[in-house]
Structure formats: structure tokens, C-alpha cells
N, C-alpha and C positions, 0 to 999 in steps of 0.2 A: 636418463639418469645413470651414475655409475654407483655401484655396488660394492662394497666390498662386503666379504662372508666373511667371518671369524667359526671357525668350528673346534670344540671344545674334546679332542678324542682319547681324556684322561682316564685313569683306569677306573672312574667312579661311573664314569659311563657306559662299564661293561652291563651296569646293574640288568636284569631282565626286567624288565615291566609288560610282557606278556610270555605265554610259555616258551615262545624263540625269537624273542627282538630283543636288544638292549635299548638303554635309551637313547645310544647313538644312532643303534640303529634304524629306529620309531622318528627321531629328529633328520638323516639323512632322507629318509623318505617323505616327509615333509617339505624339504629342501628340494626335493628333486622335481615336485610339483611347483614349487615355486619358482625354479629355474623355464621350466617348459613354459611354465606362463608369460614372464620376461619375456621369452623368445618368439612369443607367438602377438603378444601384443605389444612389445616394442623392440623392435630384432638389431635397434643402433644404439642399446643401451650397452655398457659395459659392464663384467662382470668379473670378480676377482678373488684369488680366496687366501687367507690365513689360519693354517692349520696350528692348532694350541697343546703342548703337554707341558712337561720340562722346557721345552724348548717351545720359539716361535719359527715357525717354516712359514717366508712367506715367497705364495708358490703366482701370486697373479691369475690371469686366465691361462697358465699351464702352458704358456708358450714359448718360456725362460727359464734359464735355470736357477733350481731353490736358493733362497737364499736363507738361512738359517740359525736364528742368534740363541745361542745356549749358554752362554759364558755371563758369570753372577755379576761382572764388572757391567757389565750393557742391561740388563734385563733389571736393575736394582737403581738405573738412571735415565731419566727419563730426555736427560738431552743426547745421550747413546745411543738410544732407540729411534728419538725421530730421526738422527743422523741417518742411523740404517733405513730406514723406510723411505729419505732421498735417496737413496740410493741404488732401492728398488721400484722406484716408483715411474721410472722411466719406459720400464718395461712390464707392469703391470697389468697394464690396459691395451695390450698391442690388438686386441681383436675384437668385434664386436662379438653379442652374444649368439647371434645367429651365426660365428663362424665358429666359437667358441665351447656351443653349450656342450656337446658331446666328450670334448677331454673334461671340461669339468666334472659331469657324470661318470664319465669312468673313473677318473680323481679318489672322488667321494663317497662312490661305492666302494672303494677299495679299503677304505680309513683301518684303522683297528686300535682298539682302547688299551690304554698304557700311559703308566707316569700321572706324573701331578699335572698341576695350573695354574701356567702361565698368564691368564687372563688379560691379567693388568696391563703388563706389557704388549699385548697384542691389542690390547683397545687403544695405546698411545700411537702404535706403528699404524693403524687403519685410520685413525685420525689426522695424522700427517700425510698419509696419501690422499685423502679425499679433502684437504686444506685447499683452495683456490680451485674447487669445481663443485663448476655450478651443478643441481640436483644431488646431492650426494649423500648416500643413504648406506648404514651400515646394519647388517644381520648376525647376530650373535646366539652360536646355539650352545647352547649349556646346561648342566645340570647343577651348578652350585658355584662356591667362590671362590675368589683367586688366593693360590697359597705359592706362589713362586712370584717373585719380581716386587717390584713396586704395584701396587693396589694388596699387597697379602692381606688376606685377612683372617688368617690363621694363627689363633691366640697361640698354639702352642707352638710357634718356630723363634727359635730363642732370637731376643735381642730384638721383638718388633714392637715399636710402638702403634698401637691398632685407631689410637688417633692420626696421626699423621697418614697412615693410610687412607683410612675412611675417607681424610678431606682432598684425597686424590679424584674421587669418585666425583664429589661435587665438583670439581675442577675441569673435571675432563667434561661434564655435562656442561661448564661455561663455555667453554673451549668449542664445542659439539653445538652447540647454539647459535655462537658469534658467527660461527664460519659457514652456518646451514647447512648442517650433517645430519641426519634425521636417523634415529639409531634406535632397534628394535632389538627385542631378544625372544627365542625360541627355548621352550621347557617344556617338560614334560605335564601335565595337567595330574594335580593332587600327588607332587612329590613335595621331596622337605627344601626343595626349594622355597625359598620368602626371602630374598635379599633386599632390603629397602636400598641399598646405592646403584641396584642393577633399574630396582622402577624408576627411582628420582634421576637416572639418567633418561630411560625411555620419557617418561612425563614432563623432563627437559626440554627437550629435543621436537617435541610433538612423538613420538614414536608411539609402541607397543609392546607388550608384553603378551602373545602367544602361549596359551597354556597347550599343548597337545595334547589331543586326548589319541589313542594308538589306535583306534575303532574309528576313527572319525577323520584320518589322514587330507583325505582327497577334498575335503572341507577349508584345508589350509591352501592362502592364497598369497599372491603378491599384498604386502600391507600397500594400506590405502594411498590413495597420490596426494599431497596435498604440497599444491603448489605454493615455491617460496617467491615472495612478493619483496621480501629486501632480508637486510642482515645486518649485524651492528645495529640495528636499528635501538635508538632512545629516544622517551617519550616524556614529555613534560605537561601538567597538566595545571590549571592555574586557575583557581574559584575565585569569583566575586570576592570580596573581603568579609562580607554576612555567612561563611561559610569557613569549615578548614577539617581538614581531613584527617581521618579518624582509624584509630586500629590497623597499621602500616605495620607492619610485621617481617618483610621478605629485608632481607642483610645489607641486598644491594641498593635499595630503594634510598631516597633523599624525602623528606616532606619537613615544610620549615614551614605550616601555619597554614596558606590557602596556597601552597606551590610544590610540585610533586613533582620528582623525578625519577626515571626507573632505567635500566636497559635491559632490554627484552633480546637482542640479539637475531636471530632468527624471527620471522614470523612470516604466517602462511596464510591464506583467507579462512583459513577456523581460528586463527589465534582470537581467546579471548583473554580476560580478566576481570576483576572486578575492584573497583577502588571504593573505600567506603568515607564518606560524609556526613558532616551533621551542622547543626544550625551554630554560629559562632557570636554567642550577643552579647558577651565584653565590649565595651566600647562601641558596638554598631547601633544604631535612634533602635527604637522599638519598634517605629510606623516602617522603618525598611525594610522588620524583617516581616512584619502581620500582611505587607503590600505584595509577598511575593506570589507569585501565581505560578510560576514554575522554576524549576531549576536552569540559571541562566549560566551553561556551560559550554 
């Protein structure tokens, strides 16, 4: 798999959440387990990091030099940012992580908390690097939401419309889907963290939501493998005509009577769903529908 990290080292994350950790701190260490496990149990995986404030630094497996987008004209558009992240994407991934893990480590111990959050924009540049590979899975660790760039969601920054953001979120989770990116995030356990666009991205993607608890560190692992089996993938489903499908609710779905259609985008051997039905006796004899003995789907 390759990896990219997104780490969050805004000044909200100086917060303490034990008498001498912040929560950057409590989340690097987290990280750090996660990393040695990578390397121990798949040491040809790649691994790559995007550090977040004001600015997006993005630094790879630390084998390149930073590249770094601060300026409101790039960070407020999104076809800016993925430009930048072709940009950098070539030299990203130069090492695996058994060559790598060690500058990453010192990388990320070093961090120090300052400035706002850039989120947003660092969730579209990790997107565009893990676009066209296969296994590609992205870690985001954070304590709260994006108030710099495109995704803000910072009512009080004048002139933002907090709809148009919000539906960046959905967006990026299609985006994250189609292209089978599996995308997890890292918090702190019982902070005021609750962002519904950060889960409905994880719950997108198949990912996770990690609560950390700061006592319970070495418990945090590599999230789970769950191998992708296609992408793009869309699924058509087609009832008898004694039948037609009921309570369709999701935006992107299609149903016109006994014929369904959906794109799922990603899916992995746990993807489920559930589509519901019920008996359609307009116009269908009565003896066809009292004859039936199972659902013939």
C-alpha cells in the first residue's frame, strides 16, 4: 500500500490532554506505532507525509525538498492545489518504508504546534497524489476543522459560504471512493472533536475514525487491510416486475420501479449494503404474487 499522512500541527493542538502531552503530541505517538508496524509487516509499502497549519508542507518520505503552498490564491482552489501535488508527486514516494521510516520518525517528532488549518487543502493535495495507485490509503490526524482554504468551516471568516464548503467534504469522499483511497482519521478520544464531514468521509471510503485514548497509545495499530476488489465500480439491480423497490434515499442512486442503479465506486470484500423492497400488486394477477415461494433476485 502507499500512504500518505496528513498531520494537523495547528496551534489548537498545543491543547495538553495529560499533565505533559499535547494532543499533538499523544497523536505523534500514535503515529509512530503505526509507522513501525508498516515496516515490520510490509517493509515495500510507501509512506509519505503532509504537514498542515497556515500552510500545506508537503515534505514525502523526507527524501525531497519541501514543497510548500501558503499563498490564498492556491489554497482557496482546488484545481491550484492539485496542480501542486503533480508536482510533487513524483518525488514523494522515492523510498520504501523500511528505507524511510527513520527520517520520517525524526520528521514528526520534531513537529511543533502553530497557526491555523489548512485541512481542506491538504486533503485535495493527498488525494491527487494517491489518484492512479493501487492500495492507497490516507491518515489524517487532527483535532478539529478546517478554517484556512477551501473546506473552511469556520463561520466566523468573513465572506464564507459554509454550504459550498460542507459540500466539498462530500465531494472529496466521492472523489476518495472512485479512485480507491481509503481514508482514516486520528483524534484525540472524548475531545470536542464530532465533525460529521470528517466521519462521512471515513464511512465513504470504508476507513476509520480512531479515537485515542493517551493511556492506551500502544493499542493503536495499522487500520485494517481490506482489500480493494475494483473501483468505479456501478451496480444495477433488476426485480421481477411482482416487486419494486422501496425507501431509496442516497442522491446518487437511480430506481424507476423494479430497476436500481447506484455507484459504489470503491469496494472491498466487506463492502455491503442493503437495498429494500416490497411486494408491487398494481397490475401484477394475484395467483403470481400468493405463488411465490422465494425472492427470485
Amino acid at each position: 500500500p502507499s500512504y500518505v499522512i496528513i498531520i494537523d500541527r495547528s496551534g489548537s493542538m498545543s491543547k495538553k490532554v495529560t499533565d505533559t502531552k499535547s494532543s499533538l503530541k499523544v497523536l505523534i505517538e500514535a503515529l509512530q506505532n503505526v509507522l513501525r508496524e508498516i515496516a515490520t509487516k510490509n517493509a515495500n509499502s510507501r509512506v509519505g507525509l503532509i504537514i498542515v497549519n497556515e500552510s500545506v508542507t508537503i515534505l514525502g518520505d523526507c527524501s525531497a525538498t519541501p514543497l510548500v503552498i501558503s499563498d490564498k490564491a492556491t489554497l482557496t482552489n482546488e484545481g491550484k492545489l492539485k496542480e501542486a501535488a503533480r508536482k510533487a508527486k513524483e518525488g514523494f514516494f522515492r523510498d520504501t518504508i523500511d528505507r524511510s521510516v527513520t527520517r520520517l520518525s525524526t520528521t514528526i517528532r520534531e513537529l511543533k504546534e502553530s497557526g491555523a488549518t489548512a485541512l481542506g487543502p491538504a486533503i485535495v493535495c493527498g488525494l491527487e497524489i494517491l489518484n492512479g495507485l493501487d492500495e492507497g490509503k490516507m491518515i489524517l490526524l487532527t483535532d478539529g476543522e478546517s478554517n484556512v482554504g477551501v473546506g473552511c468551516l469556520e463561520q466566523s471568516v468573513p465572506g464564507i459560504n459554509i454550504k459550498k464548503e460542507q459540500d466539498y467534504y462530500s465531494n472529496w469522499a466521492k472523489d476518495a471512493k472512485n479512485q480507491g483511497t481509503e481514508i482514516n482519521f486520528f483524534t484525540i478520544k472524548n475531545s470536542v472533536f464530532d465533525n460529521a464531514f470528517y466521519n462521512l468521509i471515513a464511512e465513504e471510503t470504508e476507513g476509520t475514525v480512531f479515537n485515542v485514548c493517551p493511556n492506551e497509545i500502544l493499542t493503536i495499530g495499522v487500520p485494517e487491510e481490506k482489500k480493494t476488489i475494483g473501483t468505479n465500480a456501478d451496480v444495477t439491480v433488476v426485480l421481477p416486475r411482482m416487486l419494486k423497490f422501496w425507501r431509496i434515499l442516497e442522491v446518487d442512486a437511480q430506481a424507476d420501479g423494479n430497476k436500481f442503479r447506484k455507484p459504489y465506486g470503491r469496494i472491498t470484500e466487506q463492502t455491503k449494503d442493503i437495498i429494500h423492497f416490497v411486494v408491487n400488486p398494481p397490475g401484477i394477477p394475484k395467483a403470481e404474487v400468493q405463488n411465490v415461494k422465494a425472492i427470485p433476485i
